[in-house]
Every structure is written in structure tokens, then in C-alpha cells.
KEVOVEX-175691 format. One line per 4 residues: number of its first residue (from 1); for each residue x, y, z of C-alpha. Coordinates in nm, 4 decimals, m for minus. Each point is the difference from the previous one (the first is absolute). Layout:
! residues N
NUM	X,Y,Z  ...;
***
This chain:
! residues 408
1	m21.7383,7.1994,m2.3984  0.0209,m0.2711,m0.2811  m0.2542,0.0627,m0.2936  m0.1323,m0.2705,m0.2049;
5	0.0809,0.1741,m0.3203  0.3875,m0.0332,0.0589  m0.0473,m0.3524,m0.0917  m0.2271,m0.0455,m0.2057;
9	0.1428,0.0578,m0.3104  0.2267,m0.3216,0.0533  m0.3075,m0.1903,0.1494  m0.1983,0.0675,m0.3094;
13	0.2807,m0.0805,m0.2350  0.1003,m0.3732,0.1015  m0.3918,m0.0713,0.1074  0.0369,m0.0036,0.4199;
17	m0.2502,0.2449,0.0103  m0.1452,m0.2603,0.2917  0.2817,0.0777,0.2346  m0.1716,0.3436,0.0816;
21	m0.3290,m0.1756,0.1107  0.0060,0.0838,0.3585  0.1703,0.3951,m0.0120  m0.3022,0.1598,0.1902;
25	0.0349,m0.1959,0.2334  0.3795,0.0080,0.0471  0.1729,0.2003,0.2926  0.2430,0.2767,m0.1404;
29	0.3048,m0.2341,0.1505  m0.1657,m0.2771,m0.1903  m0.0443,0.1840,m0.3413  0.4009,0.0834,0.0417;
33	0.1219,m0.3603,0.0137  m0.2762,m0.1002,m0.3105  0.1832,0.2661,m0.2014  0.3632,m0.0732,0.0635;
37	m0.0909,m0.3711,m0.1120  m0.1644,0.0672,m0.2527  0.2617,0.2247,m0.1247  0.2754,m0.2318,0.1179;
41	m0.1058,m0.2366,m0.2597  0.2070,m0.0410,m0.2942  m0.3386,m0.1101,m0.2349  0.1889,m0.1142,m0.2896;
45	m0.0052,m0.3013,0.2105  m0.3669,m0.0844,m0.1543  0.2012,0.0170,m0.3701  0.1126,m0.3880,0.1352;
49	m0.3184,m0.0978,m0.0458  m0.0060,0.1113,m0.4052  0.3394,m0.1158,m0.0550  0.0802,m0.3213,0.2622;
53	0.3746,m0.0753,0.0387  m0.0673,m0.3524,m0.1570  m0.0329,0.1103,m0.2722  0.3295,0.1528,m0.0998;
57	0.1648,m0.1350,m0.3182  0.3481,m0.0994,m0.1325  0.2271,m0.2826,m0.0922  0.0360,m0.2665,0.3127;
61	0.3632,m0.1584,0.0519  0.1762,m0.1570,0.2439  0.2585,0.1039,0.2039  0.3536,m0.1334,0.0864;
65	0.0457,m0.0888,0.3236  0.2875,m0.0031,0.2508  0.0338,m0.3547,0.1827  0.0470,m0.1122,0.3295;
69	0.3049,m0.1904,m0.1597  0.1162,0.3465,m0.1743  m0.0041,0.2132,0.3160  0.1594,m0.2613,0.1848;
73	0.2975,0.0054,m0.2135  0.0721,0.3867,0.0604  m0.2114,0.0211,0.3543  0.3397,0.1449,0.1821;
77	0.0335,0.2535,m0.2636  m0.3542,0.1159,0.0012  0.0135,m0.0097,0.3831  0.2778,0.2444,m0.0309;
81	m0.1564,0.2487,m0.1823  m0.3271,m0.0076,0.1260  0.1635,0.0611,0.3749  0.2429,0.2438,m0.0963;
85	m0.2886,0.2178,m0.1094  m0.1885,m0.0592,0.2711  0.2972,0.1226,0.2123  m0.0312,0.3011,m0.2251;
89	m0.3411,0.0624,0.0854  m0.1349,m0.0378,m0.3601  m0.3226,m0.2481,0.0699  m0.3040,0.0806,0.2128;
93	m0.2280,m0.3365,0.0736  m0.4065,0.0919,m0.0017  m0.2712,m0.2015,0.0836  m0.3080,0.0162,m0.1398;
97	m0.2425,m0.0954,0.2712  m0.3480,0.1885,m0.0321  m0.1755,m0.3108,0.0439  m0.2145,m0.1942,0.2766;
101	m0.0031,m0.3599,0.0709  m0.3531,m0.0327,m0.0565  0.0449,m0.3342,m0.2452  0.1745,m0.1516,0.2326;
105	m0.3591,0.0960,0.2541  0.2664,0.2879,0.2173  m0.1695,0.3470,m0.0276  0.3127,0.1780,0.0657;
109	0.3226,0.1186,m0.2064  0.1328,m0.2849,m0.1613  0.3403,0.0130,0.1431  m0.1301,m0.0239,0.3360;
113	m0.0760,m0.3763,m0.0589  0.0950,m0.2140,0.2637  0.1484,m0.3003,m0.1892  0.1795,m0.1749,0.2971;
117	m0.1428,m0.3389,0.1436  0.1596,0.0157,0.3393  0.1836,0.3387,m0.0078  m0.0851,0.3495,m0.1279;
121	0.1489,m0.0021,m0.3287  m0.2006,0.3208,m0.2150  0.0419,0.0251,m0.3374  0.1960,0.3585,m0.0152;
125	0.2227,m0.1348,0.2700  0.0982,m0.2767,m0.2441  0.0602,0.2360,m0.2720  0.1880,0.2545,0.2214;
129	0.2220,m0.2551,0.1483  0.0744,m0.1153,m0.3703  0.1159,0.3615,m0.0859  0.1645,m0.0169,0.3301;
133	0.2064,m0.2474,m0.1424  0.1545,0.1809,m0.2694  0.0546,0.3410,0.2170  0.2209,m0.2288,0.2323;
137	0.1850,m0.1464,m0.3340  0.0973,0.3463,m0.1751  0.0038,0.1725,0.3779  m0.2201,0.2885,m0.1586;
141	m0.3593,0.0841,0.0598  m0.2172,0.0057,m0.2775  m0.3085,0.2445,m0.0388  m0.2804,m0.1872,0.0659;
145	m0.3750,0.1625,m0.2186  m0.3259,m0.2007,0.1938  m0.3271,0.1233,m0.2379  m0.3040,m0.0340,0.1716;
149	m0.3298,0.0968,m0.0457  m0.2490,0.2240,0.1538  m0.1719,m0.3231,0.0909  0.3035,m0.1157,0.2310;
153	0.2578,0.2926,0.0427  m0.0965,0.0970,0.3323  0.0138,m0.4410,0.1352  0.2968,m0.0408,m0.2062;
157	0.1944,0.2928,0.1287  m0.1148,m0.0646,0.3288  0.1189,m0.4085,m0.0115  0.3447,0.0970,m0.1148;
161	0.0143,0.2593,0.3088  m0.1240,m0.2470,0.2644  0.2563,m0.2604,m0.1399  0.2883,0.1994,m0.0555;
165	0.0118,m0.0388,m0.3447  0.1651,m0.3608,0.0934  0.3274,0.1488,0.0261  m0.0017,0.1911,m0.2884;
169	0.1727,0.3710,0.0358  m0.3758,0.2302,m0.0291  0.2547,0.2760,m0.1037  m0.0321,m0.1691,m0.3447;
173	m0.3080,m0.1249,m0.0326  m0.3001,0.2548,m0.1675  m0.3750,m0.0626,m0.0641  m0.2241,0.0781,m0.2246;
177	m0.3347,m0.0166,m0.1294  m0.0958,m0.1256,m0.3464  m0.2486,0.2273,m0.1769  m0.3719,m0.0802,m0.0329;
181	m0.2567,m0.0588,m0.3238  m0.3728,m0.0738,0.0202  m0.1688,m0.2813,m0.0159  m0.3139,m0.0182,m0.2705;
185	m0.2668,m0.1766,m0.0924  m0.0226,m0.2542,m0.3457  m0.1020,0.3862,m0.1660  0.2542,0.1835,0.1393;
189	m0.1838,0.1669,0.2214  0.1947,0.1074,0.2844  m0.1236,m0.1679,0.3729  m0.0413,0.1938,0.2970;
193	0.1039,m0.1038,0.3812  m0.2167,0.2479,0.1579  m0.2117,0.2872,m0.0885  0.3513,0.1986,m0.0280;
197	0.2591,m0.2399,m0.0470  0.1002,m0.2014,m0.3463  0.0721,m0.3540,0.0227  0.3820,m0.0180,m0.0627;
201	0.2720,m0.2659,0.0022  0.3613,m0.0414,0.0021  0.1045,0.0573,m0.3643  0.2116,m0.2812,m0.0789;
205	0.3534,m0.0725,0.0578  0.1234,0.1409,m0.3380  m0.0363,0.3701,0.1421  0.2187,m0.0162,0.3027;
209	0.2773,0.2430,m0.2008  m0.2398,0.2526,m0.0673  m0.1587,m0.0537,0.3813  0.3791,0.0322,0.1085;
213	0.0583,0.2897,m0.1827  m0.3537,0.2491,0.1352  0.1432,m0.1573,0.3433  0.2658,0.2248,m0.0552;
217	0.2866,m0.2551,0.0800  0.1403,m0.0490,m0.3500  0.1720,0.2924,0.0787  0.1793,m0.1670,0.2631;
221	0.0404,m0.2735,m0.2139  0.1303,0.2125,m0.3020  0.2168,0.2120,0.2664  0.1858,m0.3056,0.1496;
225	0.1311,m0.0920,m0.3203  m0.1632,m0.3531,m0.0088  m0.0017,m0.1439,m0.3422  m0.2544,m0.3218,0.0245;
229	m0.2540,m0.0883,0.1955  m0.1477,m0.4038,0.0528  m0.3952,0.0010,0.0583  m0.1345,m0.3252,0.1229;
233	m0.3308,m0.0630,0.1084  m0.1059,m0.1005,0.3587  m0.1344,m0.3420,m0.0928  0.3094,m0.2244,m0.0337;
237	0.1493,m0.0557,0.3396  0.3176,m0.1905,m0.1331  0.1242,0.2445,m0.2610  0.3222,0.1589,m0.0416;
241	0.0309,0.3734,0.1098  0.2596,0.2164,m0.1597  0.1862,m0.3055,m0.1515  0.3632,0.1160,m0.0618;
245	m0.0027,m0.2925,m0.2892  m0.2799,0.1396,m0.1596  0.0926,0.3401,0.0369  0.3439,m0.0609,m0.1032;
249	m0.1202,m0.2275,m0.3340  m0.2655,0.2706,m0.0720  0.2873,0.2828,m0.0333  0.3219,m0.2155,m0.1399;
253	m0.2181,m0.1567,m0.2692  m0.1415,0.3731,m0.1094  m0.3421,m0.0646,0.0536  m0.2298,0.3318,0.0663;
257	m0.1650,m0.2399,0.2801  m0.0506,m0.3427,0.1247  m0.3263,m0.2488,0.0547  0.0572,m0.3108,0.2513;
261	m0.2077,m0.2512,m0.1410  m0.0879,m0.3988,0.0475  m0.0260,m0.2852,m0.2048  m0.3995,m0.0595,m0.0529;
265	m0.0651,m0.3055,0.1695  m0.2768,m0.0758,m0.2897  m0.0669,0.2068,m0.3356  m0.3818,0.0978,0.1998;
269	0.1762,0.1731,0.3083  m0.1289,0.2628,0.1275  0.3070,0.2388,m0.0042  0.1008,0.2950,m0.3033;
273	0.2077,m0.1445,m0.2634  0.3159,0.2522,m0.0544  0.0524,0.0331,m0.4354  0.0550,0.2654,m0.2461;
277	m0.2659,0.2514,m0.1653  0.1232,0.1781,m0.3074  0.3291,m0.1015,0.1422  0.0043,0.1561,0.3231;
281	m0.0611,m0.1972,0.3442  m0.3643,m0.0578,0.0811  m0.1958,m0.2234,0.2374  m0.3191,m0.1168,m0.1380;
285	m0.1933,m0.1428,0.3103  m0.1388,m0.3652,0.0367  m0.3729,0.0922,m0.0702  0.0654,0.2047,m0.3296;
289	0.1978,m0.3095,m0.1473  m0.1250,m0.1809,m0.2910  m0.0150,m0.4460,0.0047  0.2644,0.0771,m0.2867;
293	0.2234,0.2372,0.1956  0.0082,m0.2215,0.3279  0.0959,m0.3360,m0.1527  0.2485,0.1566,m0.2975;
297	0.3432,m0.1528,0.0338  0.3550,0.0455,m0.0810  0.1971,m0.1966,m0.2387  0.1425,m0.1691,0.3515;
301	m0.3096,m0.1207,0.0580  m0.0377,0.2445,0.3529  m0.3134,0.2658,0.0027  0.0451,0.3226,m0.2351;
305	m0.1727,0.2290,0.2612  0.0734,m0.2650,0.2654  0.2271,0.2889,0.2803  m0.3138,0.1400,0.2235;
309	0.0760,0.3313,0.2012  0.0205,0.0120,0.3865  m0.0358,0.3390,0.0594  0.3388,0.0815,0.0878;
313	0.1831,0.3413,m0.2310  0.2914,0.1744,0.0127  m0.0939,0.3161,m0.2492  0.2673,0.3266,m0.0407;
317	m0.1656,0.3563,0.1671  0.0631,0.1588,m0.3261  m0.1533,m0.1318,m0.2027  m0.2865,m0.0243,0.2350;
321	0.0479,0.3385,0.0045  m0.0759,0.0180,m0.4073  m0.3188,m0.1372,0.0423  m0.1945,0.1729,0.2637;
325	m0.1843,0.1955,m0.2442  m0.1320,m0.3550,m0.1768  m0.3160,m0.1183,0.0751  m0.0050,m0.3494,0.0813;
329	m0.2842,m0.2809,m0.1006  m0.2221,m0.0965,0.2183  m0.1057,m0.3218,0.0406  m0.3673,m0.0229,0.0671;
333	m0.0739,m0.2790,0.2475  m0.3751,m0.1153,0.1052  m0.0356,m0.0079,0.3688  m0.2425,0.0125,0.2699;
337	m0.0675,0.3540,0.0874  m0.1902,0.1566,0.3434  m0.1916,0.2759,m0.0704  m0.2755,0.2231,0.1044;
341	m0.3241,m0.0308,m0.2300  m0.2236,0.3007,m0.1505  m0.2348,m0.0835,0.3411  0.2991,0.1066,0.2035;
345	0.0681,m0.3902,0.1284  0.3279,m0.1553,m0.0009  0.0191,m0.3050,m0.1413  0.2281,m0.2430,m0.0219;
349	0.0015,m0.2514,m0.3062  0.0316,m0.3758,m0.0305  0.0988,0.0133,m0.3479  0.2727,0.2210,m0.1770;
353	m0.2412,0.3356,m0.0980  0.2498,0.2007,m0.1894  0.3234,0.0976,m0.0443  0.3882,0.1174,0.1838;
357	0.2692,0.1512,m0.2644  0.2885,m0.1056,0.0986  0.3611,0.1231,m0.1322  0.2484,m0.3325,0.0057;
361	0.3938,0.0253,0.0677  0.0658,m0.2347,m0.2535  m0.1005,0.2915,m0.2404  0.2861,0.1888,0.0119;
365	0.2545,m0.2839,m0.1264  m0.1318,0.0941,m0.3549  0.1227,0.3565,0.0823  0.3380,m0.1914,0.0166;
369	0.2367,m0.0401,m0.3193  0.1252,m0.3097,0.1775  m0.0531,m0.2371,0.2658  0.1988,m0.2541,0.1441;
373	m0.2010,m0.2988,0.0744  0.1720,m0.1614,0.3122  m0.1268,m0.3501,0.0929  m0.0075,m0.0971,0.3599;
377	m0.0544,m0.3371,0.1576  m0.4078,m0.0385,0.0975  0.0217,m0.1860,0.3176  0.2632,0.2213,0.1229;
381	m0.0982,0.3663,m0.1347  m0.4006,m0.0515,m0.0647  m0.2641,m0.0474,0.2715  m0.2403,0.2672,m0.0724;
385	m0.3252,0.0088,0.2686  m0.3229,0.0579,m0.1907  m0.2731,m0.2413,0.1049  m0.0834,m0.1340,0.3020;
389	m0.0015,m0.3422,m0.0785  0.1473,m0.1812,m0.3639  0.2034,0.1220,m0.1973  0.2431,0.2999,0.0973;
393	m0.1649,m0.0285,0.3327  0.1098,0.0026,0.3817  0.0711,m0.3453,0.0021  0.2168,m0.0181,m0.3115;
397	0.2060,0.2893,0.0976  0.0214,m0.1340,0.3628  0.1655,m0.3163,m0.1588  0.2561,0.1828,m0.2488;
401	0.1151,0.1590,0.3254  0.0374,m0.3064,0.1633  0.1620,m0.1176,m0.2506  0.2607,0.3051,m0.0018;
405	0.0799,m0.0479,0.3951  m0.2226,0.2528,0.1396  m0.1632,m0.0966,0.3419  m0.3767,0.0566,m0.0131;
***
């Protein structure tokens, strides 16, 4: 049987002393799953709080970029790399889809969405059948990573099953679920879901290499000899999957890895700007820019920080490797949090109450010496789904299908 005192000590120390409020009246099954969360935790997460990832200092630059016009020039030479290590079996592709679709008013995995007018057309089928695309060009199969959540695994899993996996051999695909940090009030004090159960969330898309690795497929990944791997997030249903040009220009040019990125349509976007920090790659996102920073400008008269990210890597395993043992910021985001009050009611706010701590994927370019920024074209590369309606919405990336030929 559990005893109180086995926890205690770590209770006491980081103030949660609250999360033992109900042990008397706890089954003995009960008291075993409030323990292994509690010890689960990794409480240096509260250290965010003292120490927010705004705040970190260091000389600002910008960053050369590589230009549509650039890659054009050596596209058949990139393409020839890039596929010839495909064939090779040196890239994995791994999407990073822990989310749900509940901005866009769909309470189920993200993925799952449904954006076809008069046909099914699901957002993982599009970006399957885009990676399709490139197995059929370098006639090789390329290990496909899916990181879920414990909020979806079991739906996602399930939806690839029941559709086949749209064609896709399930031989090489693998899932996995993201690791989970609490959620806390404006004090830090840690909510609870039930009388035995923290409140928990996905913990950002920045720690899908350590999630990958207590999976216990990086040793696959390490064991099949594959050199890169190209994380993308589920959102963007027109991007590029395991692009053999941007592959290809990541490794001829020497870079340690590569960042697709846009031209901001305005200096106010709401999209990371890729630059330097103390020299080394870094994304600074939209929200943590100064007035100064967003309308700077080069002597050509074109934005200084003006390339913004789209999600879409290509980082080596190795070095990945090196920094397992790093602890990553986290980025402390205010959001509206259900929880169950000291009366033992579960409420559910109308205004954000405290706070998720999120780990971001655009953190580990700084652990990069280099980067090669690789611009795509936005109406044929960028249609990311975050909203229901406006901007980045349903409609909008309805219409930059359209636009590309696909039949909704």
C-alpha cells in the first residue's frame, strides 16, 4: 500500500502540499496512480515561472537566407542528393501531431479533420499522400514517426487503421506519445482533474526527441543507420514532406540542419522570425518581438527579420543525440484550464485561469551551429489550418488548395 510520507517530501518542497487533500478518502488503486504522477513530474518545470524563456539575452542578427531564385539554380543537384540518401535510408519523416482541432470547433485529433467540400479529403491523408509522393520518386520507403498525445493516441491510431494508412506501407510507420507537464494556476500551484488525478497537457512540440527516445524507438532509429530526420507539424496541409531539394541543399551546403521558411506577408505576422543569437540560428517568435525588431530593414530595403518559420526541419540524429541531457525552455502560455475546485466541483472556466508549459520545436535550432534557411513559395508550400474562420483558417487553406489543383 502507498503511504503518504513517500511523497511528501517533494510535495512540501515545491508547495503542492494541496494535491494530498483527499488521501483518506482515496482507494489503495487510487493512491497508486496519485503517486506515480506525482513522481512522474519533472518539477523543475515550476523554475519557468522564475526564469521565463522571454527573457533570455544576447546580441540579435539576421540571418542569410537561401532564395527561391538560389535553389532554383541548383534544384537538380539538390534533388540528387537529397534522393540518393533517401535511397540509402538516411532520413526518417515525423509528425508532430498531439493536437485536437478544437479552434477550428472539432473535438477530435487534429489530423482527423475533414477538410473536403464534396469528397473526404482528411488532413493526414493529405500529408501522407504528399510523402507518398516522394517514396514513389526515390522508389524507397521512408520511416514515417506520428507523435501523439495521450489525449488522441488511441483515435489517431485507430483512424490510420480504419483507413489503411492511405496507402502508406504500416511496416514503416511508428507512434508515439509526447510526454505530459501540469498545468498551474497564476501561483504555480499545481491543478487537479480529480481527487487523484493532476491536470496535465501535452508538453509542447519542442520535446518530441526526448518523447521519441523513452518510446524506445530511437533505437530503431539509431540502429537503421538514418542520419536526419524532417519534423513538420500537422497544421499545414500543403507542405513539402521529405523534400529531396531541401534535404539535398541542407547536406551539400554543410549546414548542421535546415528551416523552410516564408516571406512575411507584413512585418506584424503572426509567424517566428528565423535570425542569429550570439551567432548561432535562433527563432525568436512573433509575440516576443520588439516594434524595432519587426520593422528593421536591410540596406535593400527588404525586412531584417522578415523569413517567418513554417514548421517544417530536417535536424541530424546525432546531434540530437548530444542534447538529450539539456533541458529545454519552456514557454509559459496562459490558457483556459478545467479543473476540479477545493469543494470537489469541476469547473470549467470562461476566462484563461492559469497556466500550460509548453516546450517549442523551434528551440532546438539554437542547439544548431548552423542552419540553412530555405525559402519556399507561400501559396504553394504554406496553408497552415489554425482558426476556424480568418486568417490561417478553413477557408483560406481550402482556397490555396484550390489554387494548387486539388479537388475539394
Amino acid at each position: 500500500m502507498q503511504t503518504k510520507e513517500c511523497i511528501d517530501s517533494i510535495l512540501i518542497k515545491y508547495g503542492q502540499e494541496h494535491l494530498v487533500q483527499y488521501w483518506d478518502v482515496l482507494s489503495e488503486e487510487e493512491r497508486s496512480v496519485l503517486v506515480r504522477q506525482i513522481e512522474g513530474v519533472n518539477w523543475s518545470f515550476l523554475d519557468s515561472l522564475r526564469h521565463p524563456s522571454g527573457e533570455e539575452t544576447g546580441t540579435i542578427s539576421p540571418i542569410d537566407a537561401m532564395t527561391i531564385l538560389q535553389i532554383a539554380e541548383k534544384k537538380d543537384f539538390y534533388m540528387e542528393v537529397g534522393l540518393q540518401a533517401i535511397r540509402e535510408g538516411k532520413l526518417a519523416a515525423l509528425l508532430l501531431a498531439g493536437g485536437q482541432g478544437s479552434r477550428l470547433g472539432y473535438d477530435h485529433p487534429k489530423g482527423t479533420f475533414n477538410i473536403g467540400i464534396t469528397r473526404d479529403l482528411y488532413i493526414f491523408q493529405l500529408l501522407m499522400e504528399h510523402t507518398m509522393d516522394i517514396v514513389k520518386l526515390a522508389d524507397a520507403w521512408i520511416p514515417f514517426y506520428i507523435m501523439t498525445s495521450d489525449i488522441n493516441h488511441d483515435e489517431t491510431v485507430a483512424f490510420f487503421e480504419k483507413h489503411a494508412y492511405f496507402g502508406y506501407n504500416p511496416d514503416y510507420v511508428h507512434f508515439f506519445v509526447q510526454e505530459m507537464n501540469p498545468a498551474t494556476d497564476f501561483d504555480g500551484k499545481v491543478f487537479m482533474n480529480s481527487k487523484y488525478t493532476l491536470s496535465q497537457s501535452p508538453n509542447g512540440n519542442g520535446g518530441w526527441f526526448t518523447s521519441l527516445s523513452k518510446s524506445g524507438l530511437l533505437e530503431g532509429v539509431l540502429s537503421a543507420g538514418i542520419e536526419w530526420i524532417n519534423i513538420f507539424s500537422v497544421d499545414n496541409v500543403l507542405q513539402r514532406i521529405a523534400d529531396p531539394v531541401f534535404l539535398g541543399a541542407t547536406i551539400a551546403n554543410g549546414r548542421m540542419c535546415g528551416a523552410k521558411v516564408v516571406v512575411k506577408t507584413e512585418p506584424t505576422e503572426r509567424v517566428g522570425a528565423i535570425c542569429l543569437r550570439d551567432k548561432k540560428p535562433h527563432i525568436v517568435e512573433y509575440y516576443e518581438m520588439s516594434q524595432e525588431m519587426m520593422y528593421q530593414k536591410n540596406e535593400d530595403g527588404l525586412l531584417a527579420y522578415g523569413y517567418g518559420v513554417t514548421l517544417n526541419y530536417v535536424f541530424p540524429v546525432q546531434r540530437l543525440k548530444e542534447t538529450l541531457g539539456n533541458e529545454m525552455p519552456l514557454h509559459i502560455v496562459k490558457k483556459k484550464i478545467p479543473y476540479m475546485n477545493e469543494q470537489g466541483d469541476y469547473v470549467t472556466p470562461d476566462e484563461p485561469n492559469g497556466y500550460k508549459y509548453e516546450t517549442l520545436a523551434l528551440d532546438l535550432i539554437h542547439e544548431m551551429d548552423s542552419c540553412l534557411v530555405y525559402e519556399v513559395p507561400r501559396e504553394y508550400e504554406f496553408a497552415p489550418v489554425k482558426n476556424k474562420e480568418g486568417a490561417d483558417s478553413i477557408d483560406t487553406a481550402r482556397a490555396l488548395l484550390k489554387q494548387n489543383g486539388y479537388s475539394l
